[in-house]
C-alpha positions, -999 to 999 in steps of 0.1 A, spaced: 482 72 743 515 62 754 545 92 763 581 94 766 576 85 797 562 53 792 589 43 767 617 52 793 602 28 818 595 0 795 627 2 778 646 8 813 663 41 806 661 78 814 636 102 798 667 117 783 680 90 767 647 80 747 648 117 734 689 115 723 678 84 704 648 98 687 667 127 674 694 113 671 718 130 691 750 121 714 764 86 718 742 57 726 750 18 726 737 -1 695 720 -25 725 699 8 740 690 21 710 675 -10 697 661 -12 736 647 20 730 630 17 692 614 -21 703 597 -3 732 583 24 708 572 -2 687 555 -19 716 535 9 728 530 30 693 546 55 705 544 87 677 568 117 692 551 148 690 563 167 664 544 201 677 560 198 708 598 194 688 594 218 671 586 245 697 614 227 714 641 234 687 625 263 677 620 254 640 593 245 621 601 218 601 587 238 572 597 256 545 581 276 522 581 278 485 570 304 464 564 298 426 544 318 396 520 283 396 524 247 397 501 244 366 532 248 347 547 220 340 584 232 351 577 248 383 554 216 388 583 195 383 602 217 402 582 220 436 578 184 432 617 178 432 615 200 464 590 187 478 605 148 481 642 161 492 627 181 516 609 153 529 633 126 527 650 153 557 617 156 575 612 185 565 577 195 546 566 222 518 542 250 518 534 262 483 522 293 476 513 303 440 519 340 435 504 340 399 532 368 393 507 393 413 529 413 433 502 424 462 498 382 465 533 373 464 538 401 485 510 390 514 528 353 507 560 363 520 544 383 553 525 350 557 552 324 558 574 351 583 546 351 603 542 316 603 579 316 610 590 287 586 623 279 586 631 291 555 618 304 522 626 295 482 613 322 455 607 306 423 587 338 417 605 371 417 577 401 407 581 420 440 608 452 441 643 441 452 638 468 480 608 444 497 638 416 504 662 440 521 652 437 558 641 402 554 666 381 580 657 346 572 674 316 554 662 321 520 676 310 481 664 325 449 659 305 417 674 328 386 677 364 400 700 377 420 688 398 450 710 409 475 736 387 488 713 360 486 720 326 471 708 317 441 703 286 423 707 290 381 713 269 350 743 280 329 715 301 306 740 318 284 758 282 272 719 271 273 715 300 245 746 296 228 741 255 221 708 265 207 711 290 184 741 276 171 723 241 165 695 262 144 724 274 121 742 245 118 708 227 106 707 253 80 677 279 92 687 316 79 662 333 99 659 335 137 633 335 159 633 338 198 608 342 221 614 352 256 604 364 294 597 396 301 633 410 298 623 437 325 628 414 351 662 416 348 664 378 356 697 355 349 677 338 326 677 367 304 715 350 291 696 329 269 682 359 254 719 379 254 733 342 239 709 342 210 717 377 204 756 375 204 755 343 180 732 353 157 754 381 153 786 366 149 770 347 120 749 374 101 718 354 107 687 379 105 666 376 138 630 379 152 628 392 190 589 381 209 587 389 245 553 370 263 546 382 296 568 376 325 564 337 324 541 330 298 514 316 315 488 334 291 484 308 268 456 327 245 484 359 246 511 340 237 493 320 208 484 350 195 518 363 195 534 339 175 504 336 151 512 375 144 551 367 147 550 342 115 527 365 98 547 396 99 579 368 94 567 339 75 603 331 62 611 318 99 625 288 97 642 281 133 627 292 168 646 291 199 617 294 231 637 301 264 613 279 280 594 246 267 563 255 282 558 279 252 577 257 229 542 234 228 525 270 218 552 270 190 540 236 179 502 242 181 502 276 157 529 259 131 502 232 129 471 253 124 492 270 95 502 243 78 542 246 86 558 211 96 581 206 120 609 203 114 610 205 76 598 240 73 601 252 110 632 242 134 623 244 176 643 240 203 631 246 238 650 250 274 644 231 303 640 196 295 606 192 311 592 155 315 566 167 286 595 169 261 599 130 249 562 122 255 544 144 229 550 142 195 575 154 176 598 151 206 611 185 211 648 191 212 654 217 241 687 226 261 682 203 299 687 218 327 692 195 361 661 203 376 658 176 402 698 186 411 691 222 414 660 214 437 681 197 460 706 224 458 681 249 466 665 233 497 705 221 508 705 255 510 683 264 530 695 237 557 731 253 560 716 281 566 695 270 595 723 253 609 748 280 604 769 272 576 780 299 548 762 289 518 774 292 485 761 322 471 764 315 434 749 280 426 753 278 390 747 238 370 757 229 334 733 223 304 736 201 277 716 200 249 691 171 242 682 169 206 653 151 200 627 153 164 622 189 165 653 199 148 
């Protein structure tokens, strides 16, 4: 297996000067450097990314903490993160907390232990006091912990552009169904949006809280199965995420309310699920693959010493599609 040392000789240069143009580093001539990449051609030479690491003290890795990739927008999310990440030679470890504190908890020890070079929380269930000693380049997607950055959608214009399109569309009463509003996460300003429009236009509303992310699909079913029987006169839901939007769709179907003739939806995220199943749900998009970049950005100026921006916050826009 060939070294750095072989390359130097067969390319004619210094040990030093194979290593400046592998990681790119200080001045060299277009001439050596093309001296120095046809030799590692030659030879198949592969650095040794162990040893560069140890050598720069870094990883190369950073870890990512989400509720679970089986939902389709932290899927698409850790996906987003996963490519930009790469594309800077850099890789992922995912950890799924499944919003269990203890897990998320011994996820966090883990990847300090493992001393990656940095960590994004998708999933936030642990108590803010667990974050306050930990000294490590780290960004937080919609809660605000510390003097952290965070990366965020604006989720009260999210709010406001779809409650007011369920009023303008005609719907006289409101339903929204939410997070967990104990979390006290930024995207709770969907929730204080819905709240302050309705308002301002007299339109009576319906408040449904899953649990904190709405991963229990039976739960949540059975939610808004009790939500229209209590209300049946809903005729407009507003779902702060389009995960449980498709829940919205599968219990207006087994009772016999169309979409959107008798019942108006409109999600939030703009998930890649939205204009492939049918009726095409209209939902408020959110830059995910932006915000993914932003968030592992992030973490690089960190690592290298530059003063993040602490609030990362992206427009919406809303996308209205055949559910409204």
């Amino acid at each position: 297996m060939a070294t750095i040392k072989d390359v130097a000789t067969k390319a004619g240069v210094t040990v030093t000067t194979v290593s400046r143009v592998f990681n790119n580093r200080g001045y060299i001539s277009d001439a050596t450097r093309k001296k120095v990449l046809q030799a590692m051609e030659e030879l198949n030479y592969r650095p040794n990314e162990l040893a560069r690491s140890f050598y720069k003290n870094r990883s190369n890795i950073i870890g990512l903490i989400v509720p679970t990739v089986s939902n389709p927008f932290f899927g698409q999310l850790a996906t987003c993160i996963e490519n930009f990440a790469y594309d800077n030679k850099y890789k992922i470890l995912i950890c799924n907390s499944n919003l269990d504190q203890a897990k998320e908890k011994e996820y966090v020890e883990m990847l300090k232990s493992n001393k990656v070079d940095g960590i994004i929380m998708g999933s936030h269930t642990l108590d803010v006091e667990e974050f306050k000693n930990l000294d490590y380049p780290i960004v937080t997607f919609d809660r605000k912990i510390y003097d952290f950055p965070f990366i965020r959608s604006d989720n009260y214009k999210g709010g406001e552009l779809a409650t007011e399109l369920l009023i303008q569309k005609g719907c006289k009463k409101l339903a929204h169904i939410c997070n967990n509003l104990e979390l006290n996460m930024l995207g709770n300003k969907r929730t204080e949006a819905f709240v302050d429009v309705a308002g301002k236009y007299g339109v009576q509303t319906v408040m449904i809280e899953t649990d904190t992310i709405g991963f229990n699909r039976q739960g949540n079913d059975l939610a808004i199965q009790n939500m229209f029987e209590k209300h049946p006169d809903i005729d407009g839901v507003f779902v702060s995420s389009d995960f449980i939007a498709y829940s919205v769709m599968n219990i207006c179907t087994m009772s016999g309310r169309k979409i959107p003739d008798d019942v108006k939806l409109v999600g939030y995220d703009d998930i890649f699920l939205g204009s492939l199943v049918k009726p095409y749900l209209t939902t408020i998009h959110q830059p995910i693959e932006t915000m993914a970049q932003c968030a592992v950005q992030t973490i690089f100026n960190q690592i290298e010493g530059i003063r993040p921006n602490v609030d990362n916050t992206f427009p919406v826009h809303l996308v209205e599609r055949e559910t409204t």
